[in-house]
C-alpha positions in Angstrom: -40.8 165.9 65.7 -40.3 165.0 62.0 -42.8 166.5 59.9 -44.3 163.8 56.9 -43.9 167.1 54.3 -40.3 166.6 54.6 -39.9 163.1 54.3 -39.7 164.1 49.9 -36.8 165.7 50.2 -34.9 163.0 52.0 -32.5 160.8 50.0 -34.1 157.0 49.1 -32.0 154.3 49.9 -30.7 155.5 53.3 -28.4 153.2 55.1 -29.7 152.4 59.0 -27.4 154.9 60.4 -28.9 157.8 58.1 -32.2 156.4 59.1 -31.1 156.2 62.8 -30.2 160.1 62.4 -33.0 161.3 60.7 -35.6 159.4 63.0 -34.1 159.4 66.3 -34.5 155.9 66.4 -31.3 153.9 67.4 -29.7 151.2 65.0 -30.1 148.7 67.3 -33.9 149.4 68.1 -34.4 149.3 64.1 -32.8 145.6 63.9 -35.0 145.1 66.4 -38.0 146.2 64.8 -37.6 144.4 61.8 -36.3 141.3 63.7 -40.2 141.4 65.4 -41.3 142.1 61.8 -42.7 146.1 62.6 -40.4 146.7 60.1 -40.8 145.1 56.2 -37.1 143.8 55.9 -34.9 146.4 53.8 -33.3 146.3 50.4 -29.9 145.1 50.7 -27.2 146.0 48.0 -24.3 143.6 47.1 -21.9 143.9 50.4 -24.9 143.4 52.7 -25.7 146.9 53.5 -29.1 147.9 54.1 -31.2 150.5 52.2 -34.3 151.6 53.3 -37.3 153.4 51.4 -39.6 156.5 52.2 -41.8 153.9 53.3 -39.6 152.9 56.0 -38.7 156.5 57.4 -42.8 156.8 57.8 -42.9 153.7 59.7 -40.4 154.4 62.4 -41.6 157.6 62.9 -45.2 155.9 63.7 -43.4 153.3 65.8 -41.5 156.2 68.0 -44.8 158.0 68.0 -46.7 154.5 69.5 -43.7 153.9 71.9 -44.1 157.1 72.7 -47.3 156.6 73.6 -46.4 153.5 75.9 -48.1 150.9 73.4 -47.0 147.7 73.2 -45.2 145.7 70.3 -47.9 143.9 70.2 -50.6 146.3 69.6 -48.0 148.6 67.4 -47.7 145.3 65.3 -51.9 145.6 64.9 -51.8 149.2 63.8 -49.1 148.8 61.4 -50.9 146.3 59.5 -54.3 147.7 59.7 -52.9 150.4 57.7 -52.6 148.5 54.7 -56.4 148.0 54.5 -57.5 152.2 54.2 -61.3 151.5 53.8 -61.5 148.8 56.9 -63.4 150.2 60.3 -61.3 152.3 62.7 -62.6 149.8 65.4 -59.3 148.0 66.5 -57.8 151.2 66.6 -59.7 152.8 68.7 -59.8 149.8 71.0 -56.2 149.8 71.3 -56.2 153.4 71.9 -59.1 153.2 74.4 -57.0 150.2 76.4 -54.4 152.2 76.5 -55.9 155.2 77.8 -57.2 152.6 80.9 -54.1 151.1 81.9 -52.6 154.3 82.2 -55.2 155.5 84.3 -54.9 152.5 86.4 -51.1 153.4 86.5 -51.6 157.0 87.4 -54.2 155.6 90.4 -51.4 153.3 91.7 -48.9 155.8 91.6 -51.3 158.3 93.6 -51.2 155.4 96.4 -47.9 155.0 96.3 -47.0 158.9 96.5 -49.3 158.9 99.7 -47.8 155.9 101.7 -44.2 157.5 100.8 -45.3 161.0 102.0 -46.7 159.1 105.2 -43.5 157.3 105.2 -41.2 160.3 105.2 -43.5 162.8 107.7 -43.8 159.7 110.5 -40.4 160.0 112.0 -39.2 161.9 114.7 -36.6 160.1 116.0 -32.8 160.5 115.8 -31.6 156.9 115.9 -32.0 154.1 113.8 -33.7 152.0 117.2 -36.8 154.6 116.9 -37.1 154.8 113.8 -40.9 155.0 112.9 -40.0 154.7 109.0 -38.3 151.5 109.6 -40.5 150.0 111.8 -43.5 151.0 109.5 -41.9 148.7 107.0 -41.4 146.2 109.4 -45.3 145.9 110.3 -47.6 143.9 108.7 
């Protein structure tokens, strides 16, 4: 994991594929991102190259760190701009965060079900042949 104290001693004005490198963040996901406008659009110099800021390395890195985190462009796109207001409440954030949390508890509780239908699945047959299969017919059962 990059570590903000380091971000000082890296180079401004780094192309996308330095800033691909140096945050593990493909050039194609980084077009993307600023395409969905995570990402402030980057300096360009005269040939159409693109140059991005210290700014820009701290932004990806919070970006990884959210998708990381399974949170959606959407709600990444809310954090990223309720940065720019430091003295606003932390309330949106922690709903986000909160949501989050939920839906993957709901995941993890539909997962549970479905681990337990497969292990009742795979223990249910003891059959050689396809005819008496008690898997297949299982599936075949309303």
């Amino acid at each position: 994991m990059l570590k903000t104290k380091a971000y000082s001693n890296w180079k401004v004005n780094l192309k996308i594929s330095e800033l691909a490198t140096n945050t593990q963040i493909p050039t194609k996901t980084i077009r993307y991102y600023e395409q969905v406008g995570l990402l402030s659009p980057p300096l360009r110099s005269d040939n159409g190259y693109r140059h991005y800021q210290h700014k820009d390395i701290e932004t990806l890195v919070f970006i990884r760190r959210c998708r990381e985190l399974n949170i959606s462009i959407d709600d990444i796109k809310q954090l990223v701009d309720v940065q720019q207001n430091p003295k606003a409440s932390c309330a949106l954030v922690d709903n986000i965060i909160a949501e989050q949390l939920a839906r993957i508890q709901q995941t993890q509780r539909e997962l549970a079900m479905l681990e337990q239908s497969l292990a009742t699945l795979a223990t249910c047959c003891n059959h050689q042949q396809i005819e008496d299969c008690s898997i297949l017919h299982s599936l075949k059962s309303a």
